[in-house]
C-alpha positions, 0 to 999 in steps of 0.5 A, spaced: 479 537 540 478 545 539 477 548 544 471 554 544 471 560 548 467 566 550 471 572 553 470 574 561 466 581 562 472 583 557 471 590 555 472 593 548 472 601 546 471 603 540 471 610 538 465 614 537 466 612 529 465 605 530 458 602 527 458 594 528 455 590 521 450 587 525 444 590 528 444 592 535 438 587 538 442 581 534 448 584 538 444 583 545 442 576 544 449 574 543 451 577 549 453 584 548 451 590 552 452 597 549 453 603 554 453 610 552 454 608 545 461 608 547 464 601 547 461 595 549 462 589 554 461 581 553 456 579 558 457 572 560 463 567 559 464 560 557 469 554 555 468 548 553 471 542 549 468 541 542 469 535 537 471 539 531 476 537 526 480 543 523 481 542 515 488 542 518 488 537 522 492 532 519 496 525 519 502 524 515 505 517 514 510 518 520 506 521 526 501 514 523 507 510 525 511 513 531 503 512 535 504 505 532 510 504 535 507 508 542 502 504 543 507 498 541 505 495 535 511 496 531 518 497 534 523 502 532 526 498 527 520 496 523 518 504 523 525 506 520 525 501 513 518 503 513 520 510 512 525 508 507 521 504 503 516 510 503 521 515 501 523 509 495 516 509 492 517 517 493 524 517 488 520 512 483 514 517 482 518 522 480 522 518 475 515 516 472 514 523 471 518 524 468 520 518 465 519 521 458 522 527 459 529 524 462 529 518 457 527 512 461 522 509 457 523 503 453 527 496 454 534 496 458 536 491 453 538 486 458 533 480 461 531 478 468 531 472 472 523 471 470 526 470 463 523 477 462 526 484 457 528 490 462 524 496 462 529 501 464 525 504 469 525 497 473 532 496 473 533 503 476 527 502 481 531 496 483 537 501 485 533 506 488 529 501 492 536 498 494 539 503 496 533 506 500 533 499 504 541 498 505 542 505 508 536 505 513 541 500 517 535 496 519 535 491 514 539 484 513 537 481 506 533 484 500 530 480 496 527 483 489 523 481 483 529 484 479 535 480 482 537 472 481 538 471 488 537 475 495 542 480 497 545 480 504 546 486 506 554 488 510 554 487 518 557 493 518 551 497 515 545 491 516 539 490 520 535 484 520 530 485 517 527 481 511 524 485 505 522 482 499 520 488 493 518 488 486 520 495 485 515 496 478 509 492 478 505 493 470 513 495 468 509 494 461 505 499 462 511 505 463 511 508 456 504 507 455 503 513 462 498 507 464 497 504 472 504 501 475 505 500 481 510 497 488 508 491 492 513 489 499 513 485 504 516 484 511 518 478 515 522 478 521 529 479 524 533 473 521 540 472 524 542 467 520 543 471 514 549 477 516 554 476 512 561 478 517 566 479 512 572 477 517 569 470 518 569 464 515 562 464 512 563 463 504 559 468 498 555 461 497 554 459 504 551 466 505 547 466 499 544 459 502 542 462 508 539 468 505 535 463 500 532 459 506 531 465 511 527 468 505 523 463 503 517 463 509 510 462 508 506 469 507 502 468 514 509 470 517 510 477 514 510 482 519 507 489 514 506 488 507 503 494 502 504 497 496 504 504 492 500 506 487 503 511 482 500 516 482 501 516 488 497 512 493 502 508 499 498 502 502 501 498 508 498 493 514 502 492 519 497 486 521 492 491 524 488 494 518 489 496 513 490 504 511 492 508 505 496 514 505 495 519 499 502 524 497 500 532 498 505 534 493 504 541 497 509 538 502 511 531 499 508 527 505 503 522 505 497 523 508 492 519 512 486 518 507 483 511 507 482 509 516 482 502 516 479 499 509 474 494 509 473 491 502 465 489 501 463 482 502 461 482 495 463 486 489 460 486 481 468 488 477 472 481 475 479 482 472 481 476 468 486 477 462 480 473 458 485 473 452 487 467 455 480 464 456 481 458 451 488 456 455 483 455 461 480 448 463 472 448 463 471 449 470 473 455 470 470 457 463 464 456 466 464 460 471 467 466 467 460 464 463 457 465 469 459 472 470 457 475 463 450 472 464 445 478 467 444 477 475 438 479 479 438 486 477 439 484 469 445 486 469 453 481 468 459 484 472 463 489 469 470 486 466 475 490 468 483 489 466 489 493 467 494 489 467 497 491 474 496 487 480 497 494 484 491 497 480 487 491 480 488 490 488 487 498 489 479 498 486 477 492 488 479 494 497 474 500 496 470 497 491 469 489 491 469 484 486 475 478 484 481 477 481 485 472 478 490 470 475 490 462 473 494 457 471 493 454 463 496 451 459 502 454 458 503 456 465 501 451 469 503 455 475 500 462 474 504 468 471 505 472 478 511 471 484 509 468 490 514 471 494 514 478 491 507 479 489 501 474 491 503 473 499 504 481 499 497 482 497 494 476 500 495 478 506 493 486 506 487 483 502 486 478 509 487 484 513 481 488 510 476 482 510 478 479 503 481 472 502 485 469 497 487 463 494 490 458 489 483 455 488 487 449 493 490 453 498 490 459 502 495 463 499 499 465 506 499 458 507 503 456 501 511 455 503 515 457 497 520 453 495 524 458 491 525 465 491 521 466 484 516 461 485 510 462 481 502 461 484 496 461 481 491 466 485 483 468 486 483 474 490 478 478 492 471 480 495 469 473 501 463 472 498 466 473 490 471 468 492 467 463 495 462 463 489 468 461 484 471 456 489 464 453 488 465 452 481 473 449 480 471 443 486 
């Protein structure tokens, strides 16, 4: 709140030289009075709070979630690996700028769990990633897209918070400059997974228990986001959903987007269609439908990125569906439950959307394995009821 002031009865002398630049009547009406032509006086005195917002008036992403811890509805704990992954996704952009120049496009020459060639920058996210979330001291297992098996982190340096990541989301799209992104998502403390290396507990008893701590259905996440690069960091704490844009005047994110509602409805589907003969007629047929002119004579628009960071990203401010099926040679879908689906299920959930597998809700699903795969339809309400109507 700015505050605007009039000075009392103050006197200001000017030398015989002084010419004001506004006329003198002009002058009178705003209060000054003029003696001998030697100096003047401000007649009246006035304070008063006013709502102006300063151009200036900012919040960062760390003033955003210190109030959230004030008004109690993080702890500590939860502001501190939040801040972690933040600055991971801020490492990660860097990278991306200047992947080219630093020779990390291309494959890594190595394959994931998935099955699935390594581009270099998503072996080196993964570090990155890692490292920021180990060092906050705040978190007791990690869980990536990258990596065959949940990680414990040390008793001696471990929380015990839950986070679950894939570091480069749309990896394809690296050397060709085009979207990616970084989905997380955060499940509360687990003491069941601390690995004290002076106990008795074996490497494969502790990987167990990681396994069984990570595998909860998405309605258990306490905060779940991800970054657009270039350079969006969106997150729900289960209060909304906001989204924070890097000033790189000053390498922090700032407050842009308060509490995103994404439209009941929207006229953008984003289906791979090259796969449209792969899928059963039900689904063709509501495919079909969207091509046709609606009431104003026009079919929604198809749009397709190819990164469910950038797809999730249009469809919060703008509306419209999106949907990854299953077909038949993908009976599950191509996109991980755990890493991918419930994190943006559940930002989606918190701006109003919905999300399923055309069965179920999709925070509802309880992973049976770490690398879980799901088919999902995730979008605008009305758009995701309307397509429901056609799979029953």
């Amino acid at each position: 709140m700015a505050h605007l002031c009039t000075a009392a009865a103050s006197q200001f002398h000017f030398s015989n030289a002084f010419k004001s630049p506004l006329p003198q009547h002009v002058l009178l009406q705003q209060g000054w009075r003029w003696e001998r032509g030697r100096h003047c006086t401000f007649s009246s005195v006035t304070c008063q709070a006013v709502g102006t917002k300063s151009n200036f008036d900012i919040e960062n992403l760390t003033t955003w979630l210190l109030k959230q811890e004030q008004a109690g509805h993080i702890d500590a704990e939860l502001t501190i690996v939040l801040s972690s992954i933040s600055l991971a996704c801020k490492q990660i952009a860097s990278l991306l700028q200047r992947s080219s120049i630093i020779n990390l496009t291309g494959a890594q020459g190595t394959i994931n769990v998935q099955g699935e060639d390594q581009k270099k920058l998503d072996v080196v996210s993964n570090e990155v990633f890692c490292s920021c979330l180990r060092s906050s001291g705040r978190t007791g297992i990690i869980a990536s897209e990258e990596e065959d098996v949940p990680v414990a982190v040390e008793e001696t340096y471990s929380g015990n918070y839950i986070v679950v990541f894939d570091p480069v989301d749309g990896s394809a799209n690296i050397d060709i400059s085009l979207t990616t992104g970084s989905i997380f998502g955060i499940y509360g403390p687990d003491e069941q997974c601390l690995v004290d290396l002076d106990d008795d507990t074996t490497l494969d008893q502790a990987r167990e228990k990681c396994v069984v701590s990570v595998c909860q259905p998405g309605s258990n996440l306490l905060a779940a986001g991800y970054c657009l690069y270039s350079m969006v960091f969106t997150l729900s704490i289960g209060r909304g959903v906001y989204a924070f844009t890097l000033d790189p005047a000053y390498g922090e994110f700032v407050l842009t987007h308060e509490d995103i509602k994404i439209p009941k409805t929207g006229r953008i589907y984003s289906f791979n269609e090259g796969n449209y003969d792969l899928w059963d007629d039900k689904l063709k047929g509501y495919l079909d439908h969207l091509r046709q002119p609606g009431p104003n004579g026009k079919p929604y628009s198809g749009r397709y990125i190819g990164c469910l960071v950038g797809e999730i990203h249009r469809m919060l401010l703008v509306g419209g569906i999106y949907g990854n099926p299953q077909n038949k040679n993908s009976k599950n879908g191509n996109l991980r439950l755990l890493y991918e689906c419930a994190p943006m299920s559940y930002l989606v959930e918190q701006a109003g959307g919905k999300a399923t597998d055309s069965k179920k809700r999709i925070l509802d699903i309880k992973p049976e394995q770490v690398h879980q795969r799901t088919p999902i339809y995730i979008g605008s309400p009305d758009e995701v009821d309307k397509l429901l109507q056609y799979l029953a």
